[in-house]
N, CA, C and O of each residue as an XYZ file, in Angstrom:
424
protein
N       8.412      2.848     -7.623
C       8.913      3.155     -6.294
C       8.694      4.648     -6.032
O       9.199      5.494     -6.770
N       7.881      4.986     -4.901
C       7.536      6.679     -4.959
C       8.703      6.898     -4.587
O       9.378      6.127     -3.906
N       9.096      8.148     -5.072
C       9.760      9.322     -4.247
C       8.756     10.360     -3.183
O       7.617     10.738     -3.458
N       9.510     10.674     -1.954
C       8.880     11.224     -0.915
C       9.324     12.274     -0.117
O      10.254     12.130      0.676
N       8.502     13.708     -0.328
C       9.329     14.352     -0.069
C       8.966     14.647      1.844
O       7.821     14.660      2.296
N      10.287     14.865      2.726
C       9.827     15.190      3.578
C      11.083     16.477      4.194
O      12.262     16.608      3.866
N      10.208     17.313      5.224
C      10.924     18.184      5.347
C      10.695     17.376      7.194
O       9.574     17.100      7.620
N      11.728     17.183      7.849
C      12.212     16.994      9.154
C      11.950     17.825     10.560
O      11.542     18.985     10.503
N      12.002     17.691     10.821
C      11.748     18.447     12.630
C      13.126     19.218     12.969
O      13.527     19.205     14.133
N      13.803     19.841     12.035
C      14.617     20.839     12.317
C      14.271     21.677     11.372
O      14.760     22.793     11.546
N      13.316     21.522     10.011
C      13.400     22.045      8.914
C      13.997     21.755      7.519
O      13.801     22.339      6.453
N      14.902     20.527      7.861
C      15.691     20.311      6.401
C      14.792     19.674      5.603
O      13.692     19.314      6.022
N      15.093     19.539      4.711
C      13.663     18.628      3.196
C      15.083     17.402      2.865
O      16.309     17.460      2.769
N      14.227     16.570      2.796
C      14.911     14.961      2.383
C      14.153     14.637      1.209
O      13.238     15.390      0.874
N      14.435     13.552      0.505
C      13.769     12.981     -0.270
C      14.614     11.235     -0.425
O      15.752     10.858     -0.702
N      13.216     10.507     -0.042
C      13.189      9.384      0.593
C      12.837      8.418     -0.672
O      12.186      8.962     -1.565
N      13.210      6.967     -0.867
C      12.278      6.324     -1.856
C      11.386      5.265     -0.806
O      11.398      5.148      0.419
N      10.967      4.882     -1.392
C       9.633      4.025     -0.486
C       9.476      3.235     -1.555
O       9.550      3.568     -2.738
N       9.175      1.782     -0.936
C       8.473      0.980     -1.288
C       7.189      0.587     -1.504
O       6.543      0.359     -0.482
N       6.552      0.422     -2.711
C       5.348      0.192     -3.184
C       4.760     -0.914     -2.136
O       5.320     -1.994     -1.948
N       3.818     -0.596     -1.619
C       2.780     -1.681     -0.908
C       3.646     -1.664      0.773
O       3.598     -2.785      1.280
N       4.320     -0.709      1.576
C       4.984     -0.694      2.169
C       4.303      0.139      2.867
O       3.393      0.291      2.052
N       3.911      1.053      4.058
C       3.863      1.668      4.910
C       4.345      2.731      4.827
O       5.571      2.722      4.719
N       3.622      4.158      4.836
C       4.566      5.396      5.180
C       5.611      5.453      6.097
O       6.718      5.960      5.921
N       5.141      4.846      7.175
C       5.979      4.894      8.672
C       7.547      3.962      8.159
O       8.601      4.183      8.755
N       7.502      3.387      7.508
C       8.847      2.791      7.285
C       9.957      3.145      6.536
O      11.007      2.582      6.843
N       9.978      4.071      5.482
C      10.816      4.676      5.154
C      11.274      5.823      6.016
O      12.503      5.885      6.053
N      10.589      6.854      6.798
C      10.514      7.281      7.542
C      11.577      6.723      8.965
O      12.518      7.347      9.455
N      11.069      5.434      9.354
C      11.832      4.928     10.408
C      12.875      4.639      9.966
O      13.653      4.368     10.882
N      13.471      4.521      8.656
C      14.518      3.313      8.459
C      15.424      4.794      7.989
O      16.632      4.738      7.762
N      14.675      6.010      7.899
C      15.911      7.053      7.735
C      15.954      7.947      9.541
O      16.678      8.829     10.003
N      15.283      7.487      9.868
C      15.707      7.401     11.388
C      14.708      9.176     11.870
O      14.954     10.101     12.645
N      13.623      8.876     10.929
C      12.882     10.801     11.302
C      11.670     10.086     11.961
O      10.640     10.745     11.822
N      11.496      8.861     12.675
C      10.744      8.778     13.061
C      11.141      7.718     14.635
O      12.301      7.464     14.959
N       9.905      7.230     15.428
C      10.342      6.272     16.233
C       9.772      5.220     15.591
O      10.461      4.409     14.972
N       8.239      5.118     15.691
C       7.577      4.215     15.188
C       7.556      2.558     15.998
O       7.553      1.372     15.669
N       7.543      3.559     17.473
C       7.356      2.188     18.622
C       6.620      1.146     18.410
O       7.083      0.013     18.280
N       5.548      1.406     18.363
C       4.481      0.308     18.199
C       4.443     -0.405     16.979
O       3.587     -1.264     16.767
N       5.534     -0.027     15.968
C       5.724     -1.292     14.687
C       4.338     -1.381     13.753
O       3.961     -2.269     12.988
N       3.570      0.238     14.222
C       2.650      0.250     13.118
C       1.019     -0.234     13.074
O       0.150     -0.302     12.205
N       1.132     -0.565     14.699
C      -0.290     -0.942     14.826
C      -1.580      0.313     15.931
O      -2.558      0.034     16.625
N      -0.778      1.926     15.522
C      -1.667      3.439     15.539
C      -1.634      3.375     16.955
O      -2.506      4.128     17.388
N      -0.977      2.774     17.925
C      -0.841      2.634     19.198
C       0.078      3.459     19.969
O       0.245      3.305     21.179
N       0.805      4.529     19.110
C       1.797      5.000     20.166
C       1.944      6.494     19.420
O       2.350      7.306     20.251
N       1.767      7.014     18.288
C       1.798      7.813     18.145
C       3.162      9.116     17.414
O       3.121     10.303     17.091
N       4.325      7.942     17.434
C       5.433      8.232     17.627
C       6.300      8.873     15.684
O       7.299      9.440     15.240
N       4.760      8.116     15.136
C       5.159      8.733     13.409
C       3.621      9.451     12.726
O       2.897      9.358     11.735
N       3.749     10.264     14.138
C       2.868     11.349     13.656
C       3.753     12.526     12.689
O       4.729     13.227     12.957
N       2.915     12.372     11.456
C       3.217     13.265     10.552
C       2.282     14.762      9.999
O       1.060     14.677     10.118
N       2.730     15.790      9.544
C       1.591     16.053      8.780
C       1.466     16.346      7.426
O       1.806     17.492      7.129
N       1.008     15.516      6.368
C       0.253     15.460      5.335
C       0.470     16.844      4.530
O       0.320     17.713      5.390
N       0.828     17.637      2.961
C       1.041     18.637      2.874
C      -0.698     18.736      1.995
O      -1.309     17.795      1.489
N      -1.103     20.138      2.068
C      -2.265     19.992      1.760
C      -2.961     19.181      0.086
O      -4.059     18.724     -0.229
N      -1.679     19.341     -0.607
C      -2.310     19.126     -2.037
C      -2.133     17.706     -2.045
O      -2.516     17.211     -3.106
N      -1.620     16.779     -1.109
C      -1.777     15.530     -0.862
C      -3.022     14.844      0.197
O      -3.557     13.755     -0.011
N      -3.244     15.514      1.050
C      -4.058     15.006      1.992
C      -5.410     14.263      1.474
O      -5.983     13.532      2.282
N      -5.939     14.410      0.190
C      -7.196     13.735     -0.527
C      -6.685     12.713     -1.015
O      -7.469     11.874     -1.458
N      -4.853     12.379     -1.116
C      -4.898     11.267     -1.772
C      -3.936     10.089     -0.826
O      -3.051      9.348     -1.253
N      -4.441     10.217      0.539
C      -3.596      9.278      1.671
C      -4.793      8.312      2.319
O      -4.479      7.355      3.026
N      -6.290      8.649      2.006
C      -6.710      8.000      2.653
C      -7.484      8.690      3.949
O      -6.969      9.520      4.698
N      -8.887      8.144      4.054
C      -9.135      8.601      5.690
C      -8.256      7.742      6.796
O      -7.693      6.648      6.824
N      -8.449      8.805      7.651
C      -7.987      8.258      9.149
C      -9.201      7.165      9.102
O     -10.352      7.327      8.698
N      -8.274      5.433      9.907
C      -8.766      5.080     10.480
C      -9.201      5.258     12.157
O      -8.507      5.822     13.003
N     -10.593      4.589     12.389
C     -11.034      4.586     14.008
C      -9.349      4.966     14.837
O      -8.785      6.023     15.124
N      -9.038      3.715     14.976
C      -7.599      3.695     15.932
C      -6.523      4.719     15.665
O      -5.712      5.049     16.531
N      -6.536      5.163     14.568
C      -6.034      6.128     14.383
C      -6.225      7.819     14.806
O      -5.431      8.694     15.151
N      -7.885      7.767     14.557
C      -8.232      9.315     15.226
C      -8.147      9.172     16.648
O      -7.656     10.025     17.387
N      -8.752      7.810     17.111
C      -8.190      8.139     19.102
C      -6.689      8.161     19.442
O      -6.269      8.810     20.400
N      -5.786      7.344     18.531
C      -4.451      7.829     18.856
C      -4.243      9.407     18.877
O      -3.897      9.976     19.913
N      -4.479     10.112     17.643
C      -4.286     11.410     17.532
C      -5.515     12.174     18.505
O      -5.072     13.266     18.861
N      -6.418     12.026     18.853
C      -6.677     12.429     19.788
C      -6.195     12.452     21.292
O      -6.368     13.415     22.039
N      -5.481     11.106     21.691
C      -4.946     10.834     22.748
C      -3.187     11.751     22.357
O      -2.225     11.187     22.879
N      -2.941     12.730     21.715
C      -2.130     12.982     21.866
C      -2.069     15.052     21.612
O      -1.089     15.795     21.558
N      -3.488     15.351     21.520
C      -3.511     16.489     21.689
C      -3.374     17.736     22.546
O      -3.322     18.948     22.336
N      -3.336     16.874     23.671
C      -2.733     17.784     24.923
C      -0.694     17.896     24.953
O       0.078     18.338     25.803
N      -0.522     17.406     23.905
C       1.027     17.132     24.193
C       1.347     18.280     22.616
O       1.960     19.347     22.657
N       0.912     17.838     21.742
C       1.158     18.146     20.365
C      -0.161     19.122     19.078
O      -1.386     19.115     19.205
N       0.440     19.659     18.244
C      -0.372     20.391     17.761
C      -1.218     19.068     16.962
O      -0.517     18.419     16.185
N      -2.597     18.661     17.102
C      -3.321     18.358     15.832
C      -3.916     18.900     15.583
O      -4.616     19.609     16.307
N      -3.918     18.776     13.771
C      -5.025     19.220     12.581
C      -5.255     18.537     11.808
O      -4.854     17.373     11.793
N      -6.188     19.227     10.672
C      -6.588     18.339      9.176
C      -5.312     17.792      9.050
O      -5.741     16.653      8.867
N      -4.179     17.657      8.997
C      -2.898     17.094      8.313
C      -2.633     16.582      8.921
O      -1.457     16.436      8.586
N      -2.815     15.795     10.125
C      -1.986     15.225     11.165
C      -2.571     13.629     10.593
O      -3.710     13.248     10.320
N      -1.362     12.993     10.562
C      -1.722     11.813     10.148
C      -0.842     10.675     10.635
O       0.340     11.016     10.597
N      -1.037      9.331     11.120
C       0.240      8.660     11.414
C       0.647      7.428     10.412
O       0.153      6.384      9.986
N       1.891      8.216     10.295
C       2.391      7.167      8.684
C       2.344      5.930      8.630
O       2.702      5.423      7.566
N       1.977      5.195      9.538
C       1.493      3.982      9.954
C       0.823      3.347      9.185
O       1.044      2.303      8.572
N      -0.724      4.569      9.267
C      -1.721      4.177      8.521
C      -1.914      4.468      6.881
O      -3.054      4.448      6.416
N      -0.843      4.719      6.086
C      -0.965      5.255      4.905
C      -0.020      4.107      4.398
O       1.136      3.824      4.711
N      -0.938      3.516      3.474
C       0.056      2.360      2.670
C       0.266      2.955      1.300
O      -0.691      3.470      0.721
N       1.531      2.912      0.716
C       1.754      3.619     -0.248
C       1.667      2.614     -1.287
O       1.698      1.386     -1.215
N       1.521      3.596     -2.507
C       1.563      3.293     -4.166
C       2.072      3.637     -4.942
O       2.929      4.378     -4.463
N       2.188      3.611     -6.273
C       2.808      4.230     -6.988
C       2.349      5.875     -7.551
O       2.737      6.724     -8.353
N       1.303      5.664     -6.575
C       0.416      7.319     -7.192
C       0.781      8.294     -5.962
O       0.361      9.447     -5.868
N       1.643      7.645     -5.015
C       1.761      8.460     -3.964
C       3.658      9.127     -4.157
O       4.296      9.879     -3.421
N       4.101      8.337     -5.637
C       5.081      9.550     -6.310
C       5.586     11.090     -6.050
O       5.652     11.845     -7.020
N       5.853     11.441     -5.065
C       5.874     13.207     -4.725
C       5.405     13.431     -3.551
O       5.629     14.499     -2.981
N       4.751     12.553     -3.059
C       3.751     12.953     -1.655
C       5.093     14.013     -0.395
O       6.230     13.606     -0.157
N       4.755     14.753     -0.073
C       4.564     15.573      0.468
C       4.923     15.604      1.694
O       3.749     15.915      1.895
N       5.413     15.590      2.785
C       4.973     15.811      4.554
C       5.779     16.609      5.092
O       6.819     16.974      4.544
N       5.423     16.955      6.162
C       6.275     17.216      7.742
C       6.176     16.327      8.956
O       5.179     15.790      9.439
N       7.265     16.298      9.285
C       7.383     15.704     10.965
C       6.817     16.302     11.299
O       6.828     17.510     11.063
N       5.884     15.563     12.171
C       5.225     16.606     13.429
C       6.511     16.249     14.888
O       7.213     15.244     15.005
N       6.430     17.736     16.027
C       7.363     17.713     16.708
C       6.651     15.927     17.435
O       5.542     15.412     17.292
N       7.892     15.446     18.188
C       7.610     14.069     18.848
C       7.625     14.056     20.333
O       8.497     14.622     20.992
N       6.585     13.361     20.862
C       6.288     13.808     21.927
C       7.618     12.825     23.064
O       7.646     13.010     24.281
């Protein structure tokens, strides 16, 4: 079961457990740092995160639907290399420590 560290959209650091074979976006939602409208199908944008750098090689590329979401949301919000939506990151047991920030929510 990873542990996950995240630091929040005020600044505080949490540490979350997650379920193996489970979705980033859901531990996340179920501690309430996220919305996660669209239930995970890269459509809304709402568990945009960003990725801390010494993790970002091990989450996976962005999928298609995923970079036009985060593109469709760059006039509102900062994106970069780290911007990722926890949606699309299915976790493992190697993802133990992983890393993030809330990105602010639009």
């Amino acid at each position: 079961m990873p542990q996950i560290k995240v630091i929040d959209q005020n600044g505080e650091a949490h540490e979350l457990s997650a379920s193996t074979g489970s979705t980033l976006m859901e531990p996340l939602r179920d501690a309430d740092m996220v919305e996660a409208t669209c239930g995970g199908a890269a459509s809304c944008g709402t568990c945009h995160i960003y990725v801390h750098d010494d993790w970002r090689g091990k989450t996976g590329e962005r999928t298609e639907d995923e970079g036009y979401m985060l593109e469709a949301l760059e006039e509102l919000v900062e994106i970069n290399d780290a911007s990722r939506l926890a949606c699309q990151i299915n976790l493992t047991d190697d993802h133990d420590g992983l890393a993030l920030k809330i990105a602010p929510q639009i």
